[in-house]
TILOVEX-673589 format. One record per residue: x negated, y, z of N, C-alpha, C in turn. Coordinates in steps of 0.05 Angstrom, whole numbers, always signed. Layout:
<nodes>
<nc1 = X; nc2 = Y; nc3 = Z; cac1 = X; cac2 = Y; cac3 = Z; cc1 = X; cc2 = Y; cc3 = Z>
...
</nodes>
This chain:
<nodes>
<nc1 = +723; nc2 = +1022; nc3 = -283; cac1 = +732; cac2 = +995; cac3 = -279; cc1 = +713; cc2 = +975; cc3 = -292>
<nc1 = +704; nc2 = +976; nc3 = -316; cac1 = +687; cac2 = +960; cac3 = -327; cc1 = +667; cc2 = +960; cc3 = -320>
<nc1 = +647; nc2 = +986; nc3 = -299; cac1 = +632; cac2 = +985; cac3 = -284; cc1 = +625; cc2 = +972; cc3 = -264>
<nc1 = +660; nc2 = +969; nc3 = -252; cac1 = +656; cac2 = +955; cac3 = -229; cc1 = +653; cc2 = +926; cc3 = -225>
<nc1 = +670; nc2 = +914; nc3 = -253; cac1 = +666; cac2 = +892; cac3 = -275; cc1 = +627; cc2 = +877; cc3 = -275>
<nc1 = +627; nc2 = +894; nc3 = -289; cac1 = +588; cac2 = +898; cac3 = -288; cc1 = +579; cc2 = +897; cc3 = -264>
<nc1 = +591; nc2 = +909; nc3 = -247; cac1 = +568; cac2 = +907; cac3 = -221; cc1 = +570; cc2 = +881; cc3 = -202>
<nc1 = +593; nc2 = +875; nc3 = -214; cac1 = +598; cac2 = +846; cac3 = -196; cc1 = +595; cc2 = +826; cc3 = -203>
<nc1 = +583; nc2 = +825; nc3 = -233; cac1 = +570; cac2 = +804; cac3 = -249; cc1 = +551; cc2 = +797; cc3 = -248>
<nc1 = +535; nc2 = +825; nc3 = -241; cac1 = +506; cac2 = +821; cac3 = -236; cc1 = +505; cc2 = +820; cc3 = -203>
<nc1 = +520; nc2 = +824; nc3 = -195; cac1 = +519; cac2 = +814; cac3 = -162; cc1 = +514; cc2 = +777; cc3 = -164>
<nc1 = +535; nc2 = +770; nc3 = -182; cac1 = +536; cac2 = +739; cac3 = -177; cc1 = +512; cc2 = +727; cc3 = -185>
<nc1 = +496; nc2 = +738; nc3 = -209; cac1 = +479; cac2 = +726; cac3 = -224; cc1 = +455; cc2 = +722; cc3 = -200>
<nc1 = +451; nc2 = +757; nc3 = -186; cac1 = +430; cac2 = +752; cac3 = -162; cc1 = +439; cc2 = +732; cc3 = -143>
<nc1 = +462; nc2 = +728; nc3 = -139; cac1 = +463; cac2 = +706; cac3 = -116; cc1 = +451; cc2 = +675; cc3 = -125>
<nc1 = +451; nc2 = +672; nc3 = -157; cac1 = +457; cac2 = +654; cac3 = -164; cc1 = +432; cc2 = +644; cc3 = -164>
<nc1 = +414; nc2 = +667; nc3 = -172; cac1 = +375; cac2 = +658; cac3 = -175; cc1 = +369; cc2 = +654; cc3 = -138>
<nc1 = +383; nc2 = +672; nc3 = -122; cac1 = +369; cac2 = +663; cac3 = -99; cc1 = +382; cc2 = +632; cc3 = -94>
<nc1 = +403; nc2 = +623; nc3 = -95; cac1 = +410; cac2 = +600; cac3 = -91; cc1 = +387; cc2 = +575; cc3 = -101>
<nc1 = +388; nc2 = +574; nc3 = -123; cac1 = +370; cac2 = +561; cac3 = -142; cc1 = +334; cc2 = +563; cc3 = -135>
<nc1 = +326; nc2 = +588; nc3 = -127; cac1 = +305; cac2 = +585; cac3 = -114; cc1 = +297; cc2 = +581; cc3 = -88>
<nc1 = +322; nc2 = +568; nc3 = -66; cac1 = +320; cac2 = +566; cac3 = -43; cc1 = +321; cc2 = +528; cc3 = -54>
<nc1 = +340; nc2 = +517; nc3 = -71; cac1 = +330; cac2 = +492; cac3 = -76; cc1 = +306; cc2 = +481; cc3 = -81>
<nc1 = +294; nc2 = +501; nc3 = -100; cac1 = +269; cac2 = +492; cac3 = -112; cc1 = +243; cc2 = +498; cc3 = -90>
<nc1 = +255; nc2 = +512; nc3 = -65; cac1 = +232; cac2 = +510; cac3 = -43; cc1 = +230; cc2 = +484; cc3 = -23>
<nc1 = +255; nc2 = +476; nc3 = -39; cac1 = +263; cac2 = +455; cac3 = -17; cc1 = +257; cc2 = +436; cc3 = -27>
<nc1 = +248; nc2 = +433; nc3 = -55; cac1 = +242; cac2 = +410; cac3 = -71; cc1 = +217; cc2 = +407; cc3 = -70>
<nc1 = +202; nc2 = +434; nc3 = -64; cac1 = +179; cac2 = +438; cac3 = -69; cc1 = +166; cc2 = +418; cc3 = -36>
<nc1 = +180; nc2 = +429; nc3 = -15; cac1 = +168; cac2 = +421; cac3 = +9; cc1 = +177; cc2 = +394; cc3 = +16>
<nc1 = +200; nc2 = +379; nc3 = +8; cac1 = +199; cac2 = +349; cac3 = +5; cc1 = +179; cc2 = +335; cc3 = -8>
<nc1 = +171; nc2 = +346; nc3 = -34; cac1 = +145; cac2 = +338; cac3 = -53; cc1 = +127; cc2 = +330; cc3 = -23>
<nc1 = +122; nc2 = +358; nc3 = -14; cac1 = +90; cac2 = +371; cac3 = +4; cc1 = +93; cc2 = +338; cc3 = +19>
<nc1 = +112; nc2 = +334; nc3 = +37; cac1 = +122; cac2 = +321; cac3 = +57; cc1 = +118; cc2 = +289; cc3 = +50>
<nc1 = +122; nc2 = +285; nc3 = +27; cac1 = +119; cac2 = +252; cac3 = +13; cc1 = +88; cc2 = +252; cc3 = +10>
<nc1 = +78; nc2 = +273; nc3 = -2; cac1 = +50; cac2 = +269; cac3 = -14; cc1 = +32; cc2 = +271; cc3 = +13>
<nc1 = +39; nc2 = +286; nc3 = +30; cac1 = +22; cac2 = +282; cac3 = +57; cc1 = +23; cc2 = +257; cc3 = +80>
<nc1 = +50; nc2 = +246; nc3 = +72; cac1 = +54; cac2 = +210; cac3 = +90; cc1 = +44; cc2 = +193; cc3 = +74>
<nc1 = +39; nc2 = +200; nc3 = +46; cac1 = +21; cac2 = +177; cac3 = +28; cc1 = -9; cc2 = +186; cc3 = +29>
<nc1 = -29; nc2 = +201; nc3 = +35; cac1 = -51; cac2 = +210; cac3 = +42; cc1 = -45; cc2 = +195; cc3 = +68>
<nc1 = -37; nc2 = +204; nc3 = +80; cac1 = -36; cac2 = +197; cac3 = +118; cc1 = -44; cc2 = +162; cc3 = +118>
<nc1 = -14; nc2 = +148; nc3 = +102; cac1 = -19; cac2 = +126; cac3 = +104; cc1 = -46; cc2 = +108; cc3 = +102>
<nc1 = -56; nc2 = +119; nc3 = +69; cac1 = -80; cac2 = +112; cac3 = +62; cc1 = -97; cc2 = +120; cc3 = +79>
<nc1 = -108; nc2 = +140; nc3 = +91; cac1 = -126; cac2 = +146; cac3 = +105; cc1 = -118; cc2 = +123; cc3 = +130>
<nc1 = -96; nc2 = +117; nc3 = +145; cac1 = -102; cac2 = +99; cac3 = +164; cc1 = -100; cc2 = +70; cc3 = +159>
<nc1 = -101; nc2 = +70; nc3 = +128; cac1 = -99; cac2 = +32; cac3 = +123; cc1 = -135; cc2 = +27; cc3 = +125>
<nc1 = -139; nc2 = +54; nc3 = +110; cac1 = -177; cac2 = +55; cac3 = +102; cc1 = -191; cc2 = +57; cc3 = +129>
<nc1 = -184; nc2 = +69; nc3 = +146; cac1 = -198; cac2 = +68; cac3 = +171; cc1 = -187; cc2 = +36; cc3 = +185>
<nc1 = -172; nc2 = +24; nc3 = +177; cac1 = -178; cac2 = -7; cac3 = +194; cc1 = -152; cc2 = -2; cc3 = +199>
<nc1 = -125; nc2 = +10; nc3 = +211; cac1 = -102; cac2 = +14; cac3 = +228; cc1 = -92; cc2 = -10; cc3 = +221>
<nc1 = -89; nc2 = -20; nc3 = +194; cac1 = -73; cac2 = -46; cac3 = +183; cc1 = -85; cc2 = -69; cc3 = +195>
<nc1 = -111; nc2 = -78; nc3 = +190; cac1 = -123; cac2 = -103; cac3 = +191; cc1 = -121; cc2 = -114; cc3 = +225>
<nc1 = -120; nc2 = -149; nc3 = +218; cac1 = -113; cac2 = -161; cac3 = +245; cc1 = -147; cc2 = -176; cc3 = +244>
<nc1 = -154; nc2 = -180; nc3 = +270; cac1 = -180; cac2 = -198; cac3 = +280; cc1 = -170; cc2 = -226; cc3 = +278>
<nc1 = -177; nc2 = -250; nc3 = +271; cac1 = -164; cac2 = -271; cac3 = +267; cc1 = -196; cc2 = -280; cc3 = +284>
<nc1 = -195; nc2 = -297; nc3 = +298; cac1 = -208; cac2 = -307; cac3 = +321; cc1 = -208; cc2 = -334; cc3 = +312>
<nc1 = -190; nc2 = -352; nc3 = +306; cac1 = -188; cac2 = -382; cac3 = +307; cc1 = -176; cc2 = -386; cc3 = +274>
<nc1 = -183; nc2 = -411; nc3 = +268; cac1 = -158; cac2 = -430; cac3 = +247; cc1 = -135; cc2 = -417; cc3 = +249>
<nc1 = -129; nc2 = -430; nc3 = +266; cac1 = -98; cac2 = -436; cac3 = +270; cc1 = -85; cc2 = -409; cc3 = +271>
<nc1 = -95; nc2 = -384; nc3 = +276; cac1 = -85; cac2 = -362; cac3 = +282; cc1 = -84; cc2 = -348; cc3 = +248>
<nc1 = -104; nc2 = -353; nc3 = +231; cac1 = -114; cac2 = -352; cac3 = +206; cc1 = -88; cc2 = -361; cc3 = +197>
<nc1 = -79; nc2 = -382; nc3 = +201; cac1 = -68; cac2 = -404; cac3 = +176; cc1 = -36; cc2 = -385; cc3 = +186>
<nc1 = -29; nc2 = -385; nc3 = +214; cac1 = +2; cac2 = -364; cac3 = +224; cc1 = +0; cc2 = -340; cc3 = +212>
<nc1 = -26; nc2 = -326; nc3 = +211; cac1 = -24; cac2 = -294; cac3 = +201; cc1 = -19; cc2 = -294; cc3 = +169>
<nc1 = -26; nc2 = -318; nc3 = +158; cac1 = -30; cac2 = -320; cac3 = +118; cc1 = +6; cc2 = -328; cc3 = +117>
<nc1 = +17; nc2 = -342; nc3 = +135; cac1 = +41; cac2 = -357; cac3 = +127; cc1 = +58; cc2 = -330; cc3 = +137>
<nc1 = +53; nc2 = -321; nc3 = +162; cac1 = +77; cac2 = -293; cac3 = +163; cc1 = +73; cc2 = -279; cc3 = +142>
<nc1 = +49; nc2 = -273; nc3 = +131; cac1 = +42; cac2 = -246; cac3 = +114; cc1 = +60; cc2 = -263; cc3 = +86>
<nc1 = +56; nc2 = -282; nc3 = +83; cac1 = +61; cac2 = -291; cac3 = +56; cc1 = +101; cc2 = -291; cc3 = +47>
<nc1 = +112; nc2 = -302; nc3 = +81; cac1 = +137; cac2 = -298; cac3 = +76; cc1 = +152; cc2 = -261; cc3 = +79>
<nc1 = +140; nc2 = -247; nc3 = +84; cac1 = +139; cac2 = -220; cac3 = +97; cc1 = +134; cc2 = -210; cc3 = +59>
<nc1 = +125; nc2 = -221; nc3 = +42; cac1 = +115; cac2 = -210; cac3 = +13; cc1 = +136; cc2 = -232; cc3 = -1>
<nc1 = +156; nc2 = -246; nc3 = +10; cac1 = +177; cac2 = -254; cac3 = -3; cc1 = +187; cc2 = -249; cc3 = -6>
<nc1 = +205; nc2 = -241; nc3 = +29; cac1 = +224; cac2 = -220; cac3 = +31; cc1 = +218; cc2 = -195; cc3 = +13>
<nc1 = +201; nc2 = -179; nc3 = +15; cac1 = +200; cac2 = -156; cac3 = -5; cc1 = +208; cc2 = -159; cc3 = -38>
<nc1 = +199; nc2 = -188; nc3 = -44; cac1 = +203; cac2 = -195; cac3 = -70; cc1 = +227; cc2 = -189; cc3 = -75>
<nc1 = +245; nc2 = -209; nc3 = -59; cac1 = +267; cac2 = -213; cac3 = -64; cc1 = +288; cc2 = -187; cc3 = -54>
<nc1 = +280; nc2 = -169; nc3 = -44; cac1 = +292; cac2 = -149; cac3 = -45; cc1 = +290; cc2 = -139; cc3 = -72>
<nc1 = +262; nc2 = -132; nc3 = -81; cac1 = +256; cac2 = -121; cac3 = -109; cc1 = +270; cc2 = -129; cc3 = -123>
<nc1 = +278; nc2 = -162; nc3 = -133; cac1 = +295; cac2 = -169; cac3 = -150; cc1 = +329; cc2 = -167; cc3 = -144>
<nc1 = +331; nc2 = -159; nc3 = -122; cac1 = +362; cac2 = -149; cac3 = -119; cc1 = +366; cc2 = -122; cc3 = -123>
<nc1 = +343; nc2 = -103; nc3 = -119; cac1 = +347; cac2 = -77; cac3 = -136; cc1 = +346; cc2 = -82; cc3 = -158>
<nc1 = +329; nc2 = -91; nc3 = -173; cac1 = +327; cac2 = -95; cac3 = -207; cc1 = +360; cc2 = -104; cc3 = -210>
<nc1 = +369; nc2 = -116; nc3 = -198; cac1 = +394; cac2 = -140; cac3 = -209; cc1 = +423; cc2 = -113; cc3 = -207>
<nc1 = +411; nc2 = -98; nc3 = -187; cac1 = +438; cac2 = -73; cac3 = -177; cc1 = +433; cc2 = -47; cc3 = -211>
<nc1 = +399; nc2 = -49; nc3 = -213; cac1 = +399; cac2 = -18; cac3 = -230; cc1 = +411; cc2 = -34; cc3 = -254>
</nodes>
């Protein structure tokens, strides 16, 4: 009886490391997955993918004023997470 005690203890314990190392594969390959869309990104901001041709003034002075309210909005998101943590 206390054998059987024992054997089902150590049954649980093995379930318990494979559980735990099926997370940590999974932690491992979300890491892989973030660090390869942040390479990706950079590689296509550095090859040009981001940048606009501005041709005229006037197209200059629309692309500075979207970009500028477009880095507001973000602000002010930032400060409504800061205001939530």
């Amino acid at each position: 009886m206390v054998k059987d005690l024992y054997d089902k203890l150590i049954e649980e314990e093995k379930g318990e490391e494979r559980g735990g190392s099926k997370k940590l594969l999974a932690l491992a390959v979300i890491v892989i997955i973030i660090i390869a869309g942040v390479v990706i990104s950079i590689f296509y901001f550095g090859v040009g993918g981001g940048t606009e041709n501005v041709i005229n003034e006037e197209q200059a002075a629309d692309t500075l004023s979207d970009m500028g309210n477009e880095l507001s909005g973000i602000s002010n998101d930032l400060k409504d997470i800061e205001n939530i943590l």
